[in-house]
Steps between C-alpha positions, in 0.01 A plus 500: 500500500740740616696414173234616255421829730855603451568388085191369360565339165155395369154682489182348398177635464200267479413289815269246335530079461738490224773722644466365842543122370792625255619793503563446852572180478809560285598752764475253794736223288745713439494577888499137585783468300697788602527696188264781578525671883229755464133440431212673354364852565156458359213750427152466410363689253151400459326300808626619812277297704758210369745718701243540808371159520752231336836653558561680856283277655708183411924662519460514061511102509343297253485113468544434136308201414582290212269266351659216273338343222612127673223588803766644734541842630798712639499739783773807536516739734576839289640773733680717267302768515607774749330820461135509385358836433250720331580641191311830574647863663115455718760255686759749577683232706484242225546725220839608673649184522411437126666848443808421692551156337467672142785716653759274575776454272532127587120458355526294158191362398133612518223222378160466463183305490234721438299353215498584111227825583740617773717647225175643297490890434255517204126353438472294177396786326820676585411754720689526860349293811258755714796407790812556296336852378422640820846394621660685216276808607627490839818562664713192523519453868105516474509149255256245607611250235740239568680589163467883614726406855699268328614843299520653821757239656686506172593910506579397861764265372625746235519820780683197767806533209367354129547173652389219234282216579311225288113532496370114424163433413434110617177514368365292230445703169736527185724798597454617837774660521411722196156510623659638867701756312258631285264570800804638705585758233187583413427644835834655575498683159178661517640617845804604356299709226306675809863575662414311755788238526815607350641419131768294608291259668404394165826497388545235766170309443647464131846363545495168544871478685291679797132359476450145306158364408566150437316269337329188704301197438354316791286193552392326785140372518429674890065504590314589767545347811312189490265395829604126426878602494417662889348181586787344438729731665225531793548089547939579541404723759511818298218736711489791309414455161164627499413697153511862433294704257573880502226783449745531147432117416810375590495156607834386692577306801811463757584219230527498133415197249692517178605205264849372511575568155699871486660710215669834534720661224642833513662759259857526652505902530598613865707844517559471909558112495196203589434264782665179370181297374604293223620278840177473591369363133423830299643538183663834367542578154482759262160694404447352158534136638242571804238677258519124266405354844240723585355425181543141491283470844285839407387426112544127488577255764318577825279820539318464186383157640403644838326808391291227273434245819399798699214658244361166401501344839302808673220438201505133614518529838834388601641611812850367457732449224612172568091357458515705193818267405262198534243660271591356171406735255691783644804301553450432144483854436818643687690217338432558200543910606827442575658168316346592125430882522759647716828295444487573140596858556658466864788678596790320605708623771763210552567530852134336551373242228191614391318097418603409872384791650198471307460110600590604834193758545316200389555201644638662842361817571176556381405141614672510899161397657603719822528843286173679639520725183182633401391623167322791649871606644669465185157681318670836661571786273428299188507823269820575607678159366348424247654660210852365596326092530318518217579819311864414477419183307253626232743783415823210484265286282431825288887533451570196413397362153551146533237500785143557450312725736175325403593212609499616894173355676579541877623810453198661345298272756664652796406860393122429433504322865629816644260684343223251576651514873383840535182447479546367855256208408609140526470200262161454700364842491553538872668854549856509682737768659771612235844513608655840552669703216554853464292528178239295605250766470616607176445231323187312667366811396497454117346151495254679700183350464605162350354154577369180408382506193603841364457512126829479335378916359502618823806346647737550239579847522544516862695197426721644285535854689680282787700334251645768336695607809809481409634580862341245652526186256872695322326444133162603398310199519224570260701580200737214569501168298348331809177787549294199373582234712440658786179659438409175398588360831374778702159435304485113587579567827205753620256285298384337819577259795791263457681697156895610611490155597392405159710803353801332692469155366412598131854746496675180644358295174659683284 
């Protein structure tokens, strides 16, 4: 403790599942083993109850749980966290900790696991976020956005000196890092403009010897804290593992459940030095080698094939992935997904094989019986992936003329589900709560008024409206060589009771 106080070397921001189960975890090996001998100064930018009610009360311990896909489960005790505060000047005694670690020359990394919309500025139609705006408005001490305060802490690190530091996104979407910095400079510019932070701040912001974005990709299967898992940890002798749902929707617990399968590769770009974590199983490489990896897993090999288990199993009434995995028809479907319409055009990144990783999300992962995954979990902020899992491999089919776009039939079926998923009607016409997404609004609102039995004339162009959104599927839809398929789809499946099912099996025919 008194080691990180005095030369803190990593800073993460993000409390949830995933970084306390790895994240974390990485920190406490390299503890175990002697190569790190400071620990984590953590904020929270989002949920402070997390902070409140899961944290202080427990010393920042966390049992990591692992469960195996043989039936057996792991248990670690994960104590490298050492500070725990709130990301927010309302905490004046948590925000000056976080200001005094940003401070410190010895400081070399700063992480995060904040989700894909915790780096979102604009709405899909471009415009700034009503919260980003008014920070921009405001002074910058006066930010209420974690992206605002993160600016904050930064011109604190350039006043302590210009000391450099590496800002790593761990979160799972193709080019966090670029994502980060884009955000980052968009705010600090528009201050700049305003004279309200100085020109040479930018100048440091920009030069990547003093602040690095690196690239990431990371993967590690890590759900909600499962009531059967606390059972079992309940029958050890394990009191405390009741469950925890915040007034934000968080759901966490003193332990975490995650899958024992882990992947984390970084973009080797650190101007003040890293913690050593390649000895803890990361790999570092350079940025173009981690982007072939993040598209291998995004576009191809294992997100595409989740995104299309989650949609179809909420229409059918599956409440975990691995039942879906039993469910013939749709393990037809993400096989075919990702063996005959995703391989063709994968991207190989040699340091991971992309056929085994495939066969390993397969046969290992997406099948571990004691995975509590839920498709309503991985349902979340659907708009906001789905032009990299699905967009990415119409527009490589496009490019490439020995493959034939009109020959994709999951693909095409995956979109119309989505859309047919909207309607927040299941396969049997009973109504169900849709998963949370930042544009959710948005677009339930143009197929407005849809339902069973809509003629085809009075679907079709609210159909197509969604379609053509470009920034939400990264090609417009309805003027693609696949517009027909999946208004064909869409139109099976609201033709009553019992059609994506029927949808589902007739695309797997093919």
């Amino acid at each position: 403790m008194e080691n990180t106080k005095k030369r803190p070397e990593w800073l993460h921001f993000g409390m949830g599942n995933l970084f306390r189960v790895y994240p974390a975890a990485l920190c406490q090996n390299l503890l175990n083993k002697g190569e790190m001998d400071t620990g984590l100064v953590c904020g929270d930018c989002y949920d402070f109850e997390l902070i409140d009610k899961l944290f202080r009360p427990h010393d920042n311990l966390t049992v990591g749980v692992t469960l195996k896909a043989d039936g057996s489960i792991s248990k670690e005790i994960i104590g490298s966290v050492m500070q725990a505060e709130k990301c927010s000047n309302e905490f004046p005694e948590d925000w000056a900790i976080l200001v005094k670690a940003f401070r410190n020359p010895s400081l070399k990394m700063v992480s995060f696991t904040i989700t894909e919309k915790g780096y979102a500025i604009y709405n899909t139609d471009g415009t700034l976020l009503d919260s980003i705006r008014d920070d921009l408005k405001n002074l910058p001490m006066k930010a209420h956005t974690f992206l605002g305060r993160l600016v904050i802490l930064l011109l604190e690190r350039f006043n302590a000196g210009k000391l450099p530091i590496a800002l790593v996104s761990f979160d799972n979407c193709p080019h966090n890092g670029e994502k980060l910095q884009k955000a980052v400079l968009k705010i600090a510019q528009t201050w700049q403009i305003k004279k309200l932070i100085p020109k040479e701040f930018i100048d440091y912001l920009t030069d990547s010897s003093k602040v690095a974005f690196p690239w990431t990709m990371i993967d590690k299967i890590t759900p909600r804290p499962n009531e059967k898992i606390a059972g079992l940890l309940k029958k050890d002798g394990y009191e405390d593992a009741a469950l925890i749902i915040t007034r934000k929707g968080t759901y966490c617990s003193t332990f975490v459940n995650s899958e024992e399968v882990q992947y984390l590769v970084i973009e080797d770009q650190f101007p003040n030095g890293r913690p050593p974590l390649e000895k803890a199983g990361v790999y570092f490489t350079d940025r173009e080698t981690v982007n072939k990896v993040e598209k291998m897993k995004g576009c191809t090999c294992l997100n595409p094939l989740h995104t299309a288990l989650a949609i179809s199993g909420c229409l059918l009434g599956y409440k975990l992935i691995y039942d879906e995995m039993k469910d013939n028809d749709l393990r037809k479907m993400i096989e075919i997904l990702g063996y005959k319409e995703g391989l063709p055009v994968v991207v190989d990144p040699k340091i991971i094989n992309p056929k085994k990783f495939l066969d390993e999300v397969l046969t290992k992962r997406f099948t571990n019986p004691f995975m509590p995954d839920t498709p309503q979990r991985i349902a979340t902020d659907t708009s906001q992936k789905l032009s990299i899992r699905f967009g990415e491999t119409v527009k490589a089919y496009l490019a490439n003329p020995e493959l034939d776009v009109k020959s994709l039939e999951i693909v095409p079926l995956v979109l119309a589900l989505w859309c047919r998923y909207l309607l927040a009607i299941d396969d049997e016409g009973k109504s169900f709560e849709l998963s949370s997404d930042p544009f959710l609004g948005e677009v339930c609102m143009i197929l407005e008024g849809i339902k069973f039995g809509s003629p085809k004339e009075e679907f079709e162009p609210k159909l197509e409206t969604l379609l053509s959104n470009e920034k939400i599927f990264g090609f417009n839809v309805s003027e693609s060589p696949i517009a027909e398929k999946v208004k064909s789809y869409f139109e099976i499946m609201i033709s009553g009771k019992g059609k994506v099912r029927e949808a589902i099996a007739q695309a797997c025919r093919k």
